[in-house]
TORDRENKOL-523644 format. One record per residue: x, y, z of N, C-alpha, C, O in turn. Coordinates in steps of 0.1 Angstrom, whole numbers, plus 2048, in hexadecimal, padded with zeros to 3 digits. Each point is the difference from the previous one (the first is absolute). Last residue first. Example, Ala and Ser with C-alpha at 12.3 -4.5 7.8 and 13.67 -1.06 7.14 Angstrom:
REM TORDRENKOL-523644
<vomar <880, 7EA, 847>, <809, 80B, 800>, <7F8, 80B, 808>, <805, 80B, 801>>,
<vomar <7FE, 7BC, 7FE>, <7F7, 80C, 800>, <809, 80C, 800>, <80A, 800, 807>>,
END
This chain:
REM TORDRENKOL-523644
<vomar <372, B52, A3A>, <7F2, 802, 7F7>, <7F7, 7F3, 802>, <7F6, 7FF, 7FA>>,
<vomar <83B, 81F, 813>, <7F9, 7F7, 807>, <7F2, 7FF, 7FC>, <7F9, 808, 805>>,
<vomar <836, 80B, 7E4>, <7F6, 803, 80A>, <7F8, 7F4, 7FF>, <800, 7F7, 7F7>>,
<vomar <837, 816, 804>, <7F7, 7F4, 7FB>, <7F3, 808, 807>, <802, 806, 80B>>,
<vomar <827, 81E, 7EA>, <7FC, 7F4, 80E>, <7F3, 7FB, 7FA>, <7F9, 808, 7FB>>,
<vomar <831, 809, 7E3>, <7EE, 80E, 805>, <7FE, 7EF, 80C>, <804, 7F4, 7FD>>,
<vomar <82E, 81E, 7F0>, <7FA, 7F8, 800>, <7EF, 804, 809>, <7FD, 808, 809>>,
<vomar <826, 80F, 7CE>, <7FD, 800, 80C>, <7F7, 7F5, 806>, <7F8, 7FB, 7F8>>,
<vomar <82A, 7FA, 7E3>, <7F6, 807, 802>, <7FD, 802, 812>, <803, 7F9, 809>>,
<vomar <829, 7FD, 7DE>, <7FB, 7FB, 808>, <7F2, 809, 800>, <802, 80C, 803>>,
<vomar <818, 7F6, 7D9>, <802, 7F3, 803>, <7FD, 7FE, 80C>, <800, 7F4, 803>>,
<vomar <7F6, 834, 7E7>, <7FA, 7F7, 7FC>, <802, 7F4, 801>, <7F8, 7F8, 7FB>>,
<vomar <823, 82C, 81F>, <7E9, 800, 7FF>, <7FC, 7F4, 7FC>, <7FB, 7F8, 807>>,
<vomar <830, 813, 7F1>, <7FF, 7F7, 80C>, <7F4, 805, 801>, <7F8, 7F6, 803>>,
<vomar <812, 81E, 7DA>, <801, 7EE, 7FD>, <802, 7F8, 80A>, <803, 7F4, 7FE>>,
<vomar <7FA, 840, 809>, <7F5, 7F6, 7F3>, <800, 7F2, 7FF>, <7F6, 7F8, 7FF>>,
<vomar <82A, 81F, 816>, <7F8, 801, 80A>, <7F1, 7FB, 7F9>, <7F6, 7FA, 805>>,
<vomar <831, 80D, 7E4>, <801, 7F4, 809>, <7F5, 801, 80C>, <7FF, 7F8, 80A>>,
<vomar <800, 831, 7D6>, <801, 7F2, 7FA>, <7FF, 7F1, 806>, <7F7, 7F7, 7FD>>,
<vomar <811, 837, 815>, <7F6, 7FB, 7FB>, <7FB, 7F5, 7FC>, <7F7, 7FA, 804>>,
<vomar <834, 80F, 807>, <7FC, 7FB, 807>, <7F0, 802, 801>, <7FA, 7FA, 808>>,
<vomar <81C, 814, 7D4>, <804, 7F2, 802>, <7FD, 7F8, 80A>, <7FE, 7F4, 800>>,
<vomar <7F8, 83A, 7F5>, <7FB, 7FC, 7F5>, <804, 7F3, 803>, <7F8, 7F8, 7FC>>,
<vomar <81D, 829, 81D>, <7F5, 7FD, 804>, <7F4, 7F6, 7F9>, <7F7, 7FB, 807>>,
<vomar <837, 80C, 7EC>, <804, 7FB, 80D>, <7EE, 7FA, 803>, <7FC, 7F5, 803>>,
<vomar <811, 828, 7D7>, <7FD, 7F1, 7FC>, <800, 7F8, 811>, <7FC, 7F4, 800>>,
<vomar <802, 83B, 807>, <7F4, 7FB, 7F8>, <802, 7F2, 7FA>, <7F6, 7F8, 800>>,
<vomar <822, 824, 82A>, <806, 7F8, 7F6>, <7F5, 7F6, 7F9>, <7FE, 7F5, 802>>,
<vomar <80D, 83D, 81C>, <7FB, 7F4, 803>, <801, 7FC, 7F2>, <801, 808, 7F6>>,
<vomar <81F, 80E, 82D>, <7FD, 807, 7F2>, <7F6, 7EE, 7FB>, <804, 7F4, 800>>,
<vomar <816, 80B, 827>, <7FB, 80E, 804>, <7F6, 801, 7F0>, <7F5, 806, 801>>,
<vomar <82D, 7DB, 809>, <7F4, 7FB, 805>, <7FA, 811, 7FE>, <7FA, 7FF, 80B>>,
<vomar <829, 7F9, 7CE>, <7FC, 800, 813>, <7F5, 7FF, 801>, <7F8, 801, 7F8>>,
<vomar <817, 7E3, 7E0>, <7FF, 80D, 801>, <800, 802, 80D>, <800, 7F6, 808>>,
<vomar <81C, 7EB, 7DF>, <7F9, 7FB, 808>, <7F8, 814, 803>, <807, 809, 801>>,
<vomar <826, 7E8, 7ED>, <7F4, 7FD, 7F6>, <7EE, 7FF, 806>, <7F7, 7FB, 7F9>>,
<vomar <83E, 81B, 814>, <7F9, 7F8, 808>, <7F4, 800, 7F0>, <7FE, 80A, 7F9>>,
<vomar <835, 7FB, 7F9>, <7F2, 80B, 806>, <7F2, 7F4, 804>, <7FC, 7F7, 7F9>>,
<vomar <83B, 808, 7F9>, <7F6, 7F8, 802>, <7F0, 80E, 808>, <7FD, 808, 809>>,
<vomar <838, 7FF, 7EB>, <7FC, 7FC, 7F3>, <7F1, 7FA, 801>, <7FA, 7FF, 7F5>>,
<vomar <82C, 7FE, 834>, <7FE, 80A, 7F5>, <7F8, 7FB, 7F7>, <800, 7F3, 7FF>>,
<vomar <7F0, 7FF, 836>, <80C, 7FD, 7EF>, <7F9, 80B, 7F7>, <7F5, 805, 7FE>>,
<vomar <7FE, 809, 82F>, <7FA, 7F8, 7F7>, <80F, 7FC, 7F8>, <80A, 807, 7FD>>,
<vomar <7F5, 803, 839>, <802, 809, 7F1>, <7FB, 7F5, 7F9>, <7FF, 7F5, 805>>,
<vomar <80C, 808, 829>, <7F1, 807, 7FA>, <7FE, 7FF, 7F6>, <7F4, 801, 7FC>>,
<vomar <838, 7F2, 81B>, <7FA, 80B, 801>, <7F9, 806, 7FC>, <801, 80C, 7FE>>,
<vomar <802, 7C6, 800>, <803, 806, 810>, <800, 80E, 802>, <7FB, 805, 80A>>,
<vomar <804, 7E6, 7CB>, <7F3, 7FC, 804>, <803, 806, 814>, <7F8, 804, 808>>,
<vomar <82B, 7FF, 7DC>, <7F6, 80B, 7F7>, <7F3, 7FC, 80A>, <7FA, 80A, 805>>,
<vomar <827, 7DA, 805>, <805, 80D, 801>, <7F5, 805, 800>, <7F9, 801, 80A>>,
<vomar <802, 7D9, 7E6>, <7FD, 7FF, 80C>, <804, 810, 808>, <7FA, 805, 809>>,
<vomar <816, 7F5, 7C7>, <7E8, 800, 801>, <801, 7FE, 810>, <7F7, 807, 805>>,
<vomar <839, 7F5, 7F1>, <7F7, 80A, 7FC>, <7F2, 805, 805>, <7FB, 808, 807>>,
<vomar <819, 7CF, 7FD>, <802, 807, 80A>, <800, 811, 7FC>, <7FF, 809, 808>>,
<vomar <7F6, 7D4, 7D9>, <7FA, 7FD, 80A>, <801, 80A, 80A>, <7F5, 805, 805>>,
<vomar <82B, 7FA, 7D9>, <7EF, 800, 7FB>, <7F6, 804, 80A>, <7F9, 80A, 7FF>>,
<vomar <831, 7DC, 809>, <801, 814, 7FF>, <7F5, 808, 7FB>, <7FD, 80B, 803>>,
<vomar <802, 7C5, 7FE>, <803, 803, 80D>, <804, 80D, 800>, <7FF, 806, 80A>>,
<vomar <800, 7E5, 7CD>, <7EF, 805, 804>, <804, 800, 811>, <7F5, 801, 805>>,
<vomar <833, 7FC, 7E3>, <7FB, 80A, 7FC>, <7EF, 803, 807>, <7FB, 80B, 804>>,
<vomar <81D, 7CC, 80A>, <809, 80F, 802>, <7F7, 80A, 7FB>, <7FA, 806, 809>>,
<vomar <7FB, 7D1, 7E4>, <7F4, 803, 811>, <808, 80A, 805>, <7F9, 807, 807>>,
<vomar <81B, 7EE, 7D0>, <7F4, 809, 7FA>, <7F9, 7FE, 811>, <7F9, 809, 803>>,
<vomar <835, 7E4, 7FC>, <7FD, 812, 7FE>, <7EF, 808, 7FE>, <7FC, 80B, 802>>,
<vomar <80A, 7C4, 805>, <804, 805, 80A>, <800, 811, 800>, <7FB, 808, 808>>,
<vomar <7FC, 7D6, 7D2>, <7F6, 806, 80B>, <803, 807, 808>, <7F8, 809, 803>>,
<vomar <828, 7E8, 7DA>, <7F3, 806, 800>, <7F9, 804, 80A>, <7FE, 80C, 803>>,
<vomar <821, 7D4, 809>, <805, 80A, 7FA>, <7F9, 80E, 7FB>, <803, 80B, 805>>,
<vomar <7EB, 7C6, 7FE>, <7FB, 80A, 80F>, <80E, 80D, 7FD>, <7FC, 80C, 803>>,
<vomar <800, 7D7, 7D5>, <7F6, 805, 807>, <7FD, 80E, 80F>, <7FC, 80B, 803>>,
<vomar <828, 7D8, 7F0>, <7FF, 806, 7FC>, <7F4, 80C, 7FD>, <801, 80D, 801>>,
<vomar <806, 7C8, 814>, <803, 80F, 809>, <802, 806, 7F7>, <806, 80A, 806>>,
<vomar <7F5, 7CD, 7E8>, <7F3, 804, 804>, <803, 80F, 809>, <7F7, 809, 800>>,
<vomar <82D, 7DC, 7EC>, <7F8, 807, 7F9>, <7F2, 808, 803>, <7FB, 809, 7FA>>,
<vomar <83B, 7EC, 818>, <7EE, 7F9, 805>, <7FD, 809, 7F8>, <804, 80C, 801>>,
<vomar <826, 7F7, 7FE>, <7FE, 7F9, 7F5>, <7F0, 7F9, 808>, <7FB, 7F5, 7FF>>,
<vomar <827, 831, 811>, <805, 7EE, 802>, <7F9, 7F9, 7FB>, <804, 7F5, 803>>,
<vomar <7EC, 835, 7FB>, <80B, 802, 7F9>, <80B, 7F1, 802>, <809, 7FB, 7F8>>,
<vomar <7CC, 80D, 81B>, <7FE, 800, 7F4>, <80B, 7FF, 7FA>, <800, 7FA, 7F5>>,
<vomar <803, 80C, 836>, <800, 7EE, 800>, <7F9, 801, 7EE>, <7FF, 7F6, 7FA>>,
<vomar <810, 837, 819>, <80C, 7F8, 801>, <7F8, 7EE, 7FC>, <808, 7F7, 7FB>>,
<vomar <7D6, 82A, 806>, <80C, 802, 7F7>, <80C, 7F8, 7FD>, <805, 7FB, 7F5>>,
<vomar <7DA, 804, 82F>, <7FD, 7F8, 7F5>, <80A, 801, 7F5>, <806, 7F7, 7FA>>,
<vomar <7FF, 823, 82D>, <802, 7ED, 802>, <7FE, 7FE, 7F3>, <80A, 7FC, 7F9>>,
<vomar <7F0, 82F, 806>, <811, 7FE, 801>, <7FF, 7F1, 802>, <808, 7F9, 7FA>>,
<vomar <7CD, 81C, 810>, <80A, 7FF, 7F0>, <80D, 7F6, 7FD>, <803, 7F6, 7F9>>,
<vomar <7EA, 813, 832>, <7FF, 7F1, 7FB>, <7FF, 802, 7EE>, <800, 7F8, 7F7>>,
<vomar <80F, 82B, 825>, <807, 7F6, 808>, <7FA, 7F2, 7F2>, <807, 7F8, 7FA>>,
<vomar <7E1, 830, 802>, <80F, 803, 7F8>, <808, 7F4, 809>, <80A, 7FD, 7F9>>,
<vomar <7C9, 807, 818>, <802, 7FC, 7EF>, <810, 800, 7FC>, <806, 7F7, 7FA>>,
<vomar <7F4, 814, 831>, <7FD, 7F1, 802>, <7FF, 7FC, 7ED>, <806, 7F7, 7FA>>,
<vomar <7FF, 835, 812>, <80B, 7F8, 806>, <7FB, 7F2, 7FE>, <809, 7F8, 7FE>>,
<vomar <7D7, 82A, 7FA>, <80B, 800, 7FB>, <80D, 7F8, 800>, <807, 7FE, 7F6>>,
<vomar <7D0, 7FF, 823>, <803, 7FB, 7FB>, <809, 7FF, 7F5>, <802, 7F6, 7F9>>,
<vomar <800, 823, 82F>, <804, 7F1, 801>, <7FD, 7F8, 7F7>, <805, 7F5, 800>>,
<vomar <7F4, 83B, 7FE>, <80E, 7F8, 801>, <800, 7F5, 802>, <80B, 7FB, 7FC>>,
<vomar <7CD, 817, 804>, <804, 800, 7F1>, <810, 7FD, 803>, <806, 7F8, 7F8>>,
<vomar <7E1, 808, 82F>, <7FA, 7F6, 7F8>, <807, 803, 7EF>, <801, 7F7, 7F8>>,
<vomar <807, 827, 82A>, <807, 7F7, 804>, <800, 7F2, 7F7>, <809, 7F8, 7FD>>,
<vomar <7D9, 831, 7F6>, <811, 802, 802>, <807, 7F3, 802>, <807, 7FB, 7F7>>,
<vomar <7D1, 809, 818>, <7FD, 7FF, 7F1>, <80F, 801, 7FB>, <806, 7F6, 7FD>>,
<vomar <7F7, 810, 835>, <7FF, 7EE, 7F7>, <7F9, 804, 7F1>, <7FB, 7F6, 7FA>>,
<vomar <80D, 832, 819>, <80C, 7F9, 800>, <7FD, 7F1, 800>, <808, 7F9, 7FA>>,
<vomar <7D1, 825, 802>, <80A, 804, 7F6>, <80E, 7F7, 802>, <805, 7FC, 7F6>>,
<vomar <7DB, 7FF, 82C>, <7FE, 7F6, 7F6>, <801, 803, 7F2>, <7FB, 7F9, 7F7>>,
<vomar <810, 828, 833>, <805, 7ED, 802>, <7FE, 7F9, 7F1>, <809, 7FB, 7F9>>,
<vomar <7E9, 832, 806>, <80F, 800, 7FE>, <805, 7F1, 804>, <809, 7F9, 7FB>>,
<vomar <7CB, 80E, 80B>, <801, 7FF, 7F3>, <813, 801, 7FC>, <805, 7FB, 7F7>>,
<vomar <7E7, 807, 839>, <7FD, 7F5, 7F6>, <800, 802, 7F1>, <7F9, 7F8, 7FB>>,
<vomar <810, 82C, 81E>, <80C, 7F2, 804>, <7FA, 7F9, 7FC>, <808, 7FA, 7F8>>,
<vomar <7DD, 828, 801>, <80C, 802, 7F8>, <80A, 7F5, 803>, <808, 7FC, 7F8>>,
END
């Protein structure tokens, strides 16, 4: 439980710092877009949208610390427990066409 309450507070610690670091270097580019550098205009844009996917982020790492699936996503993958006919039909398969690319090898006899 202490290690997960420790590396709940750097998921935490990690989204404030880089909240702060985006909205700090917002505000740079803004001010040097608005002094007439055309190219920071650009990073104007970016800075909120790596803000937004840094809240994104710290979500799914949340969700992902406590177990939980993201909303809306259902594992696609069946359990191991329940057996899986195209599963068995494929590695049938490759087991066929590594037969045929390496045949068994029979030892030279002596005549």
């Amino acid at each position: 439980m202490a290690s997960q309450t420790r590396t709940t507070w750097r998921i935490h610690a990690g989204l404030v710092v880089a909240e702060i670091l985006c909205i700090f270097l917002f505000l740079f580019e803004l001010s040097r877009a608005l002094s007439g550098n055309t190219l920071s205009w650009a990073y104007v844009v970016e800075w909120p949208v790596l803000g937004a996917y840094a809240i994104f982020m710290w979500r799914r790492l949340l969700q992902q610390e406590r177990g939980e699936s993201p909303k809306g996503r259902r594992s696609s993958s069946p359990s191991n427990d329940e057996p899986d006919p195209q599963l068995d039909a494929w590695n049938a398969y490759l087991a066929k066409v590594h037969e045929a690319d390496h045949p068994p090898v029979t030892p030279p006899t002596d005549n």
